[in-house]
N, C-alpha and C positions, 0 to 999 in steps of 0.2 A: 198129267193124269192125277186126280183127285186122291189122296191118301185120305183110306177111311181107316181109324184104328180102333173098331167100333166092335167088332167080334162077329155082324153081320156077313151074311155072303154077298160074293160081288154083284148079285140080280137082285138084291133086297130095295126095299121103299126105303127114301132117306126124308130125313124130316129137313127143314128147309135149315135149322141150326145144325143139323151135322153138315149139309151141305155147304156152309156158309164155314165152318172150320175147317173140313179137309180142303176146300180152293181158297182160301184165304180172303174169300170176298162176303164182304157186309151184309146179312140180311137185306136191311132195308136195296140193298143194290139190288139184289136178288128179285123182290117185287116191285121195284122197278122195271128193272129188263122182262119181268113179266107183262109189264105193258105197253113197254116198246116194243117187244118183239113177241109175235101173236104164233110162233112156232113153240113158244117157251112156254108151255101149259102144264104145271103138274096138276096132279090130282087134289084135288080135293074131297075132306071129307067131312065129317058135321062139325061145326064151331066154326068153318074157313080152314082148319088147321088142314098146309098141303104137304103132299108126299112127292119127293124127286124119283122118276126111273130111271135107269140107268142112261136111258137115251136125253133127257133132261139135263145130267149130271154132262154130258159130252156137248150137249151143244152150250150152258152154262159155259163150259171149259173154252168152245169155240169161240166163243162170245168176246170172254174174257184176253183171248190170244189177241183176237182181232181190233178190241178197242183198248187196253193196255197194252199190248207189247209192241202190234203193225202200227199202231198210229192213228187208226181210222176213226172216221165219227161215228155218231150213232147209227147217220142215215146211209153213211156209206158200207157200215155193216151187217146194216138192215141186205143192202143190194148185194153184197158179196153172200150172202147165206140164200136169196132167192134165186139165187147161179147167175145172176148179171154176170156182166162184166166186169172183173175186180176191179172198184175205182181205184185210182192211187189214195195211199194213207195221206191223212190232213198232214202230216210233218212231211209231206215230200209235195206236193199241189203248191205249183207259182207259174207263175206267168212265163212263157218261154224264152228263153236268152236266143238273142242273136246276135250275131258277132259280124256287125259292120266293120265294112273296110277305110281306111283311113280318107279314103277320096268320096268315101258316102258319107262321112261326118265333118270332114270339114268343110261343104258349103254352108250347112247347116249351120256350125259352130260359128260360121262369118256372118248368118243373120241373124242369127241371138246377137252377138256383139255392136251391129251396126243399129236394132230393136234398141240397146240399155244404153247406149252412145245419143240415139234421138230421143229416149224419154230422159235423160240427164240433162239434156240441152234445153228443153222444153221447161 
């Protein structure tokens, strides 16, 4: 949860540099993820200059959990927040292990050998 040591109340408008010191994430990230992620809209008012609500500040937060701490990509965080089905985080996604038995690999193993035994001879 976002520590604001601001003096404002917890429902108040946060400017995108408060919001960017209490979650410890970068402006510029911040309007970034505003363009990857089109749920992420704060307000704006004359100059550009935007204001975070408090529902901004939590899904910031979500954002943040899901692509810092789970693992996941952009696009898989994109699908985890539109109620997909959670993809797995990028640091856990690989190809599935199976676990052949010794009699499924070894004819196998005896045609690679008898393959590098005829292109040696060759």
């Amino acid at each position: 949860m976002a520590n604001f040591d601001d003096g404002k109340e917890d429902g108040a408008l946060r400017t995108i540099g408060e919001v960017a010191k209490a979650t410890g994430i970068k402006a510029h990230v911040l309007r970034y993820w505003e363009q990857q992620f089109p749920t992420l809209k704060p307000l704006t008012r004359s100059g550009g200059r935007r204001y975070y609500r408090p529902e901004d500040v939590a899904l910031v937060e979500r954002i943040d959990r899901l692509v810092n701490r789970e693992g996941y990509t952009l696009k898989g965080a994109k699908a985890a927040l539109k109620g997909a089905p959670d993809p797995q985080p990028a640091a856990q996604q690989s190809a599935p292990v199976t676990h052949d038995s010794a009699a499924d690999i070894l004819p196998r193993l005896k045609t690679i050998r008898d393959d590098l035994k005829a292109a040696l001879a060759a």
